[in-house]
C-alpha positions as MATLAB code, in Angstrom:
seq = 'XXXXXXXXXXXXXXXXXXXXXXXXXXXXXXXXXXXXXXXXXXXXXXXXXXXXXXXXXXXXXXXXXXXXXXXXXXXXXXXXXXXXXXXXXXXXXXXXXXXXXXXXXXXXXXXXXXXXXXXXXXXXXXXXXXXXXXXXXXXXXXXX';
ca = [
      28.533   -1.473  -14.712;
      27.935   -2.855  -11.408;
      26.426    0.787  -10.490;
      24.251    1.061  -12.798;
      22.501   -2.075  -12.088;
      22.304   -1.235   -8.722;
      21.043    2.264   -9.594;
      18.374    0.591  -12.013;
      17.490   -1.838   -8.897;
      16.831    1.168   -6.756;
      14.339    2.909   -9.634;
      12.311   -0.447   -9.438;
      12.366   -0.228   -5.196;
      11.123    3.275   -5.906;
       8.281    2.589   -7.954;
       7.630   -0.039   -6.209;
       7.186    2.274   -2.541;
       4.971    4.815   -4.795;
       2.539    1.820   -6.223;
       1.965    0.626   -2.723;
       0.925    4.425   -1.777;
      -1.448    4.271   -4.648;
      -2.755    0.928   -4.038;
      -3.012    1.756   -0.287;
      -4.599    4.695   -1.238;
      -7.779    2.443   -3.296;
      -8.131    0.139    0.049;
      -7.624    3.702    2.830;
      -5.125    1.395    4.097;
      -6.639   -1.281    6.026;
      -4.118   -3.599    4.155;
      -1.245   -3.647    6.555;
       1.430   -4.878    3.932;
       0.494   -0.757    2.185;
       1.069    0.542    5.280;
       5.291    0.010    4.628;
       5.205    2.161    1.260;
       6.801    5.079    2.905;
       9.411    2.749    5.027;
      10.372    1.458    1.533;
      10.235    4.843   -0.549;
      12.754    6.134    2.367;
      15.124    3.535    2.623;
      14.996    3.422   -1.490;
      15.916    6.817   -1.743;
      18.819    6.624    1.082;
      20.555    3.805   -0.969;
      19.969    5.514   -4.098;
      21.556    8.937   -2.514;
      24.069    7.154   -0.938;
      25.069    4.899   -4.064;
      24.910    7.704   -6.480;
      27.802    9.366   -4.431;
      29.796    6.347   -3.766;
      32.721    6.055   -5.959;
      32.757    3.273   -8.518;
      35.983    1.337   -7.328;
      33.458    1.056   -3.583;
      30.500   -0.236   -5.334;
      32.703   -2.637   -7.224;
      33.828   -4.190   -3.821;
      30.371   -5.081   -2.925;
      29.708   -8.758   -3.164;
      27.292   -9.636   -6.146;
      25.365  -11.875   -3.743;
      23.629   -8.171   -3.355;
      23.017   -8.185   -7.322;
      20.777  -10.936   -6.357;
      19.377  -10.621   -3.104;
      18.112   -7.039   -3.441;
      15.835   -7.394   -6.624;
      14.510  -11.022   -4.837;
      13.810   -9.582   -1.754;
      11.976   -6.140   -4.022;
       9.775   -9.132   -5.204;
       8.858  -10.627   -2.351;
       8.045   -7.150   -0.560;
       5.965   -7.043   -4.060;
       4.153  -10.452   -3.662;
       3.526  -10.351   -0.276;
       1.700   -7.033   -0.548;
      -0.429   -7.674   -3.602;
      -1.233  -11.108   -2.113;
      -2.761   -9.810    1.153;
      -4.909   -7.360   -0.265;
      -8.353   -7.238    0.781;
     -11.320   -8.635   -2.049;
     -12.985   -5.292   -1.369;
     -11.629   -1.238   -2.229;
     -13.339    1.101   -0.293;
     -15.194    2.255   -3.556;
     -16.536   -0.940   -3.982;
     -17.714   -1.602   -0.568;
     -19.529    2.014   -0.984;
     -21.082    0.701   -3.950;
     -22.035   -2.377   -2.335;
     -23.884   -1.012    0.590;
     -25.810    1.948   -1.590;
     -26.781   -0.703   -3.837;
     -27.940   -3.453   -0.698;
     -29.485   -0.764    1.811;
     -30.568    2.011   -0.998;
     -28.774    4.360    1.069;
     -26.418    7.705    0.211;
     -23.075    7.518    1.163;
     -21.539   10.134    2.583;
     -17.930   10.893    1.240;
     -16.266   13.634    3.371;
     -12.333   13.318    2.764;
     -10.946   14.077    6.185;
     -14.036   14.066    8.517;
     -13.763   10.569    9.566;
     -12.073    7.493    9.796;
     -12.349    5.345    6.640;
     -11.690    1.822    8.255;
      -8.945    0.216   10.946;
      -7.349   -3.300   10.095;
      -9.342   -4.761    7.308;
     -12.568   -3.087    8.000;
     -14.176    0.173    6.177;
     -16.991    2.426    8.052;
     -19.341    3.500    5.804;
     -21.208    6.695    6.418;
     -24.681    7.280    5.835;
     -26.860   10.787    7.103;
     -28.421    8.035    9.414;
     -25.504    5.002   10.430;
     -22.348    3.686   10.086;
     -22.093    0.339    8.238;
     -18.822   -1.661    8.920;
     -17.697   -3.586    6.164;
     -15.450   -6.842    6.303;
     -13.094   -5.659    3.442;
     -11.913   -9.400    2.757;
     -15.787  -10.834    2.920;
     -17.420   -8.379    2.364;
     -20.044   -9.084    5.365;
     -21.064   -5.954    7.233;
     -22.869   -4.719   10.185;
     -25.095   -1.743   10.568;
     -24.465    1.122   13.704;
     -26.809    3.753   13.909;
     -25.337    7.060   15.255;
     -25.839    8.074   18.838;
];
């Protein structure tokens, strides 16, 4: 019994690692909390590996504090990382700058760097705009 929850516990820590890839993924990850999805996919799988070949008189000695600590702390891994995201996606702040400056974006997957901590760069053929991702704000570089 006590496996199974614990096994169910680790499906949720799982899902959990592969949302914050795909929210990461919407905001290039600036967001530093989406920047731990592959920490917590990696230490998910290890306990699940290691629980699934654990016998079930060893998983019945663990204490059932860790019944209750592990899915609290999942939450507040959760919480804290949908809290601290930005007000901005990337797709959004594109949007936003076409639609201020009249300018095409330029969306080469791979040729440059999308943002650093909380801050997008924008491509145009003629500047870089960088764009506060939590204000939205943003500042226009022309190329050299």
């Amino acid at each position: 019994m006590k496996k199974s929850i614990i096994l169910i516990i680790l499906i949720v820590h799982i899902m959990l690692a592969i949302a914050l890839f795909y929210v990461g993924k919407q905001y290039e990850f600036v967001a530093s909390p989406t920047n731990s999805w592959l920490a917590n996919l990696i230490l998910a799988l290890v306990l699940f590996c290691i629980v699934i070949f654990l016998k079930s008189s060893n998983i019945s000695k663990l204490p059932n504090l860790l019944l209750i600590l592990y899915p609290v702390a999942i939450l507040l891994i959760a919480a804290i990382a949908f809290y601290k995201l930005p007000n901005y996606t990337y797709a959004e702040a594109r949007e936003m700058i076409e639609r201020t400056t009249g300018e095409t974006t330029r969306y080469n997957k791979g040729d440059f760097p999308k943002g650093q901590e909380g801050m997008y760069y924008i491509y145009t053929d003629t500047s870089v705009y960088i764009v506060n991702a939590e204000t939205g704000d943003y500042v226009k570089r022309l190329y050299e």
